[in-house]
MARKOLDO-74659 format. One line per field, with one value per residue: residue number from 1; residue in three letters; z, x, y of N, C-alpha, C, O in turn. Coordinates in nm, 3 decimals, decimal comma. Atoms other than C-alpha are relative to their C-alpha. Layout:
BEGIN
n [NUM_...]
res [ALA_...]
n.zz [Z_...]
n.xx [X_...]
n.yy [Y_...]
ca.zz [Z_...]
ca.xx [X_...]
ca.yy [Y_...]
c.zz [Z_...]
c.xx [X_...]
c.yy [Y_...]
o.zz [Z_...]
o.xx [X_...]
o.yy [Y_...]
//
This chain:
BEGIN
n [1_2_3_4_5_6_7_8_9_10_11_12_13_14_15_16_17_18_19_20_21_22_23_24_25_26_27_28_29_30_31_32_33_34_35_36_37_38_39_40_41_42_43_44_45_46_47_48_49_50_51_52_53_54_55_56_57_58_59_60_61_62_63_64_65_66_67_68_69_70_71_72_73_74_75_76_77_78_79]
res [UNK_UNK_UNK_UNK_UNK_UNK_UNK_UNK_UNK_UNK_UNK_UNK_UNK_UNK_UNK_UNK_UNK_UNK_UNK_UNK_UNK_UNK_UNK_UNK_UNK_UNK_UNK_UNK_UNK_UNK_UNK_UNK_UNK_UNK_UNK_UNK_UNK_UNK_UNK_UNK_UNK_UNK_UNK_UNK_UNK_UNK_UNK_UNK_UNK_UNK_UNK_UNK_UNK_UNK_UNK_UNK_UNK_UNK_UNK_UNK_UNK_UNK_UNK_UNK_UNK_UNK_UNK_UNK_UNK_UNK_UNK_UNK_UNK_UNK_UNK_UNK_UNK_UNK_UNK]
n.zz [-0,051_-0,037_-0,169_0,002_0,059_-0,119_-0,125_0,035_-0,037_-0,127_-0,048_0,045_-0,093_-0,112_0,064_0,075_-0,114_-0,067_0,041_-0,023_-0,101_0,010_0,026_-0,082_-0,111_0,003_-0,009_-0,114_-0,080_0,059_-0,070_-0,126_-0,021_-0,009_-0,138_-0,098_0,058_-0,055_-0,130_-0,052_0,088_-0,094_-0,175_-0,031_-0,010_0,027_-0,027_-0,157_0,070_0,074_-0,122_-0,075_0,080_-0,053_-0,171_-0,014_0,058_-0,099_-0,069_-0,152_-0,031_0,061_-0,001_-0,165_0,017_0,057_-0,060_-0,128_0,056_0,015_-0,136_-0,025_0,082_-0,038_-0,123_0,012_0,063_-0,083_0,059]
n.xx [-0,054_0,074_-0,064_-0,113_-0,117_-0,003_-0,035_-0,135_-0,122_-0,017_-0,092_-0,141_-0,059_-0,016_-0,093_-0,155_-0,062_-0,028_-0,166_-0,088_-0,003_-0,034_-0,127_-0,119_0,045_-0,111_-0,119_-0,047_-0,057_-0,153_-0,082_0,016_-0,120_-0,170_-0,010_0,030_-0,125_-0,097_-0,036_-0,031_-0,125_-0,060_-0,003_0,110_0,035_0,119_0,091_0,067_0,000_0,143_0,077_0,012_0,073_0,146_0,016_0,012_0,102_0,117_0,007_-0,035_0,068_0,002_-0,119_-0,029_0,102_-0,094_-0,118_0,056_0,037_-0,098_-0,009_0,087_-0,012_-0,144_-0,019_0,087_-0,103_-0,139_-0,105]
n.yy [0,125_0,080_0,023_0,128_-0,006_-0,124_0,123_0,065_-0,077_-0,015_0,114_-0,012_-0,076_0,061_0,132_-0,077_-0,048_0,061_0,015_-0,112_0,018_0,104_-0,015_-0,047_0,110_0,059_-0,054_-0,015_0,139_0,053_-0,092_0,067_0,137_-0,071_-0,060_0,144_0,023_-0,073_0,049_0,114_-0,036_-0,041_0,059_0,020_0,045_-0,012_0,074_-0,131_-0,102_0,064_-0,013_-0,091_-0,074_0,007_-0,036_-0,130_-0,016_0,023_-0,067_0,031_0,153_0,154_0,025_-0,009_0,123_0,125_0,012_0,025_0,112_0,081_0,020_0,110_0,165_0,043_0,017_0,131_0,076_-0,024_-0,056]
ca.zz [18,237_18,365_18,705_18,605_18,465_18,808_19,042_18,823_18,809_19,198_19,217_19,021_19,242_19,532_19,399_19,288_19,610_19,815_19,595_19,648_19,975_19,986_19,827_20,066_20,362_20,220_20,186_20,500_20,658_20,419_20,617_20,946_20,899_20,810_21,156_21,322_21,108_21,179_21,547_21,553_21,354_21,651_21,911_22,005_22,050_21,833_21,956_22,317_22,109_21,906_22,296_22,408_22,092_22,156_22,520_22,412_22,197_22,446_22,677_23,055_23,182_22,989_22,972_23,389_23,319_23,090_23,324_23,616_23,414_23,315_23,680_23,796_23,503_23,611_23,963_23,868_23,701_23,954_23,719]
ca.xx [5,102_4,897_4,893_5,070_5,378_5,338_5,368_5,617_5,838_5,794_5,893_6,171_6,297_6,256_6,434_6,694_6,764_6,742_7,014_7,210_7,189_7,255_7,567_7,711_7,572_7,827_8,114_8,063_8,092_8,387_8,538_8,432_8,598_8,930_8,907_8,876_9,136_9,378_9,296_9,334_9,671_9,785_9,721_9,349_9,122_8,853_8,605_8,569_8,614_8,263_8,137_8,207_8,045_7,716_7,746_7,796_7,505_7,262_7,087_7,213_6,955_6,918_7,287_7,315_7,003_7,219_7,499_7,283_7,187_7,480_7,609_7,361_7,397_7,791_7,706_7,453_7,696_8,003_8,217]
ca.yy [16,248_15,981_15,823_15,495_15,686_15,970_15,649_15,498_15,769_15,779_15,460_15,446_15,714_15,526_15,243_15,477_15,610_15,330_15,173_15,466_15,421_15,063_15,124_15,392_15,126_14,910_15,154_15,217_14,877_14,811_15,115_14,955_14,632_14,814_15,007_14,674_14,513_14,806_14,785_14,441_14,505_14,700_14,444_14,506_14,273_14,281_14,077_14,307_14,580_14,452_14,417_14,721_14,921_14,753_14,795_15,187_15,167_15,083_15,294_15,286_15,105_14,839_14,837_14,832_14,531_14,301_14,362_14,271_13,967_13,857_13,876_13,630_13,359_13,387_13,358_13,031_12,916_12,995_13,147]
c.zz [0,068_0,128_-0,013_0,000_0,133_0,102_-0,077_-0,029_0,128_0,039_0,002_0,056_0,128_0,019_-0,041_0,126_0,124_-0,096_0,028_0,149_0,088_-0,060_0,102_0,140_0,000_-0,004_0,142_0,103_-0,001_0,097_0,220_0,051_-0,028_0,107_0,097_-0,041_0,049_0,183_0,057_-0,049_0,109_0,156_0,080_-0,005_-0,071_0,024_0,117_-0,092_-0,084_0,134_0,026_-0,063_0,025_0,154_0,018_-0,036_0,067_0,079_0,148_0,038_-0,022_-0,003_0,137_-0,023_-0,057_0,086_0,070_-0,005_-0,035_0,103_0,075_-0,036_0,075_0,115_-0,008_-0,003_0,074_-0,099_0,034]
c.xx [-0,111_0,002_0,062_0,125_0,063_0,061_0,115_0,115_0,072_0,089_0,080_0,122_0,060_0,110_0,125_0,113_0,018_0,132_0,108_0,045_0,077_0,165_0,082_-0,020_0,119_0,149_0,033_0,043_0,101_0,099_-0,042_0,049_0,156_0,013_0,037_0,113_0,124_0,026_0,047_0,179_0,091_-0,031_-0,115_-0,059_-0,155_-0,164_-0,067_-0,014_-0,168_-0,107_-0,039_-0,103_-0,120_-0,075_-0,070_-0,143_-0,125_-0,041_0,046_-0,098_-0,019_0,161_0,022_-0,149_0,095_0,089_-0,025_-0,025_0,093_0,069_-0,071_0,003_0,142_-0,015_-0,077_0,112_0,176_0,109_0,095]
c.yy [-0,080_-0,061_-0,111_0,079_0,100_-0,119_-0,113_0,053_0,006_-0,094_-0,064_0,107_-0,075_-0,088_0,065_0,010_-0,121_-0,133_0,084_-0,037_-0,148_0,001_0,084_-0,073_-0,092_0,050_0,026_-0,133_-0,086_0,115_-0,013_-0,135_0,051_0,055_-0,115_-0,132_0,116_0,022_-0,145_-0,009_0,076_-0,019_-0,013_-0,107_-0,007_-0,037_0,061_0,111_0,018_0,044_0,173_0,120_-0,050_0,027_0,170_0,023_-0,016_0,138_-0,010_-0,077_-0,107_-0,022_-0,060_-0,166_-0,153_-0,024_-0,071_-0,180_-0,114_-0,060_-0,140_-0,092_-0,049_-0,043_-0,161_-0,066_-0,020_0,017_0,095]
o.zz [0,106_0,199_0,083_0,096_0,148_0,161_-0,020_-0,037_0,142_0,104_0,090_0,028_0,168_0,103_-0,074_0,142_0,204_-0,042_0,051_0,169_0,185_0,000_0,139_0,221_0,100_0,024_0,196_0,183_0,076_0,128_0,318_0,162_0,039_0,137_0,197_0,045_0,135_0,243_0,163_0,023_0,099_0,262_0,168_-0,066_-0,005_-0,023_0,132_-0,114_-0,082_0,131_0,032_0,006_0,078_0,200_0,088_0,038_0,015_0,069_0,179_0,013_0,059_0,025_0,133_0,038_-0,001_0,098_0,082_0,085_-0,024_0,100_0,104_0,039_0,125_0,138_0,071_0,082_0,034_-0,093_-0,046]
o.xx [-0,200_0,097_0,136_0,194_0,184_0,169_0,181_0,220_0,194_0,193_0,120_0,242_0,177_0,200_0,230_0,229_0,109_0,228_0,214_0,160_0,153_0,251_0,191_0,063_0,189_0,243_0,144_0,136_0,147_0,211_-0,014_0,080_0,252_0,128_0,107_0,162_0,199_0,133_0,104_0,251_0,211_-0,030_-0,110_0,017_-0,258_-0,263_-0,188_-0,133_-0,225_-0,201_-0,147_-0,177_-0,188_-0,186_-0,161_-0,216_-0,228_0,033_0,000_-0,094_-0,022_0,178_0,072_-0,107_0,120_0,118_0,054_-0,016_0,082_0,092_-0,001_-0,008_0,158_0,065_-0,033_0,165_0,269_0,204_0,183]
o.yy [-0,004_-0,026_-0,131_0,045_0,117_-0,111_-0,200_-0,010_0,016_-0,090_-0,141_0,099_-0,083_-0,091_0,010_-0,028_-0,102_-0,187_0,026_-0,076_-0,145_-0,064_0,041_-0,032_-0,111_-0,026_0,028_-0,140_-0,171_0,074_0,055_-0,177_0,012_0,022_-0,103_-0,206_0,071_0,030_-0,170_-0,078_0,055_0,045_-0,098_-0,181_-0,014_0,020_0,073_0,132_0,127_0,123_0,232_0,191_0,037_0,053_0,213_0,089_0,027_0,236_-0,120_-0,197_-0,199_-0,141_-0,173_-0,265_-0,260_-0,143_-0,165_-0,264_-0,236_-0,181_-0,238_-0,189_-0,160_-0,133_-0,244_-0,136_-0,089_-0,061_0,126]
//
């Protein structure tokens, strides 16, 4: 085999798998808007619900930072 056909096998791999991938990326996000649809379906609020998952996703500090931050604009702002 030659090294064109070695690195084009490779890379047709690559390409394979990151389609692959790409596809269950989207199954999954199709099964993440139905969660969010069915909560919202039973009254939730999706939109805090959105909040609160990125909130989780954070680390505490920076979480306890935004908070701190946000605090402050509200208070500028007398909200």
């Amino acid at each position: 085999m030659s090294t064109a056909n070695v690195s084009a096998d490779q890379l047709r791999l690559f390409i394979e798998r990151i389609e692959r991938l790409e596809e269950e990326k989207k199954a999954t996000a199709d099964d993440i808007k139905d969660v969010y649809a069915e909560a919202k379906a039973n009254g939730y609020d999706t939109k805090t619900m959105r909040a609160v998952v990125r909130l989780r996703k954070m680390e505490s500090n920076a979480r306890a930072e935004a908070e701190a931050l946000l605090e402050t604009y509200r208070n500028a702002l007398n909200l």
